[in-house]
C-alpha positions as MATLAB code, in Angstrom:
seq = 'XXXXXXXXXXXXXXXXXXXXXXXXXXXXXXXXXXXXXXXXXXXXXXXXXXXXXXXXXXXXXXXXXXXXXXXXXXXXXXXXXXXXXXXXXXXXXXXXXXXXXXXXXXX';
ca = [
     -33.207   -4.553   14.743;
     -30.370   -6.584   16.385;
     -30.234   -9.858   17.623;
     -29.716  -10.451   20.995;
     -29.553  -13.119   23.772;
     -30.849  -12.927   27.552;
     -30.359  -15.663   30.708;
     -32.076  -15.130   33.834;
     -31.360  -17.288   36.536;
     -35.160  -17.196   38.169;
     -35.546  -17.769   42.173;
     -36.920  -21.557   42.804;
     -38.770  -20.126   45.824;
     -40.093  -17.427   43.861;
     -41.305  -19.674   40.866;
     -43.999  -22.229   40.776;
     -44.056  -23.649   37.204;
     -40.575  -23.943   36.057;
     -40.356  -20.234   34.896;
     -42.948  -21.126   31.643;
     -45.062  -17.662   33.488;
     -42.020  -15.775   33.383;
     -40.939  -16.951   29.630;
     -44.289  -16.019   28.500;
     -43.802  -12.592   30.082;
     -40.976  -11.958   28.615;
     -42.363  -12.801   25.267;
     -44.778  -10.871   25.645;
     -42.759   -7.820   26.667;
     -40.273   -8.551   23.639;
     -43.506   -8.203   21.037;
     -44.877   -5.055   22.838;
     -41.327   -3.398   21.971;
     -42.007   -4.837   18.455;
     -39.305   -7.271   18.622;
     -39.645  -10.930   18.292;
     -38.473  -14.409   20.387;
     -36.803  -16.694   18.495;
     -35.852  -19.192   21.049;
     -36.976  -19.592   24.689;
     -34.628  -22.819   26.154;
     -35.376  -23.460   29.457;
     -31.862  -24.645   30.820;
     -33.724  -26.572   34.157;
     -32.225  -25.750   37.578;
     -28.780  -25.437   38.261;
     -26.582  -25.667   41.483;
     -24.661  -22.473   42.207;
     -20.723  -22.706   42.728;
     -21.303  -20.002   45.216;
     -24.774  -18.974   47.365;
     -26.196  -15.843   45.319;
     -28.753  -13.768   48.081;
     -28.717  -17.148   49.998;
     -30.075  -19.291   47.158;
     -27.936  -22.617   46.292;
     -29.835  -23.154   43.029;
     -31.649  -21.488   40.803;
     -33.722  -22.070   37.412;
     -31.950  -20.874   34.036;
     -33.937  -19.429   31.413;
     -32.043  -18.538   27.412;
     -33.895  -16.204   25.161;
     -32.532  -15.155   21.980;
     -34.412  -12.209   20.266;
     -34.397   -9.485   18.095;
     -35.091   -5.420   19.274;
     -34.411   -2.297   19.114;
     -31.324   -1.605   20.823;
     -33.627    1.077   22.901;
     -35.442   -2.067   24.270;
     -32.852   -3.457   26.161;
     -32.286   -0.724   28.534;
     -35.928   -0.916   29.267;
     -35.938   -5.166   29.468;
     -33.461   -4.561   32.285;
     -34.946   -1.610   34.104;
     -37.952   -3.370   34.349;
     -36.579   -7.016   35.660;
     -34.079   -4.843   38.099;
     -36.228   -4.880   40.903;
     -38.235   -8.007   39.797;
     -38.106  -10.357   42.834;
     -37.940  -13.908   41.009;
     -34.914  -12.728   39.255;
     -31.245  -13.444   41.239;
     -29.242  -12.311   37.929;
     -29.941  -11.477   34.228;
     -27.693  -10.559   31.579;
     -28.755   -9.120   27.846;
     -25.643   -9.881   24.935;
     -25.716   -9.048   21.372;
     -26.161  -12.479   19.722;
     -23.339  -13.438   17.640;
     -23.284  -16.896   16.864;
     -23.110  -18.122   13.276;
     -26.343  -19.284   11.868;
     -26.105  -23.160   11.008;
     -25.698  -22.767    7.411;
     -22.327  -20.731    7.730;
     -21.305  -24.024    9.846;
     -21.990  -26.525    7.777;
     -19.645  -24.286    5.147;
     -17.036  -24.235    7.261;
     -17.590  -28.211    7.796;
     -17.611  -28.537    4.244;
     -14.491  -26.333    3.367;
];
């Protein structure tokens, strides 16, 4: 399994509680493919540079998981047509963990 990290901006008109439904969705979702959520951030809402489908703001959601690479194919088919979502976007996760920081600090 690979790690991986998602952010969906959510609709506000769409939403009602902040997008906690739609993170424990997702979760949800993640463990049916037999992956597992790590993190769920929710970022708050955010004022667009530019109007996306007429929408000045939206609400930003960061998950970082791990799945099968199979799984993300499906995670976006089935958020495609998903009304509450304006965009989405699904990257391999390739941060370095906090211990290979502090090394670095160290060095």
């Amino acid at each position: 399994m690979k790690k991986y990290e998602a952010i969906f901006i959510l609709d506000i008109r769409k939403v009602e509680d902040e997008g906690e439904a739609f993170s424990k969705e997702f979760a949800a979702l993640i463990e049916g493919f037999g992956g597992k959520v790590e993190e769920s951030i929710p970022m708050g809402r955010i004022q667009f540079s530019y109007e996306i489908n007429k929408r000045k703001a939206g609400i930003y959601w960061n998950f970082i998981f791990e799945a099968d690479s199979e799984a993300n194919d499906k995670i976006l088919e089935k958020y495609r047509l998903d009304e509450r979502i304006l965009r989405s976007m699904i990257i391999v996760y390739d941060r370095p963990s906090k211990d290979a920081r502090t090394k670095l600090i160290e060095v």
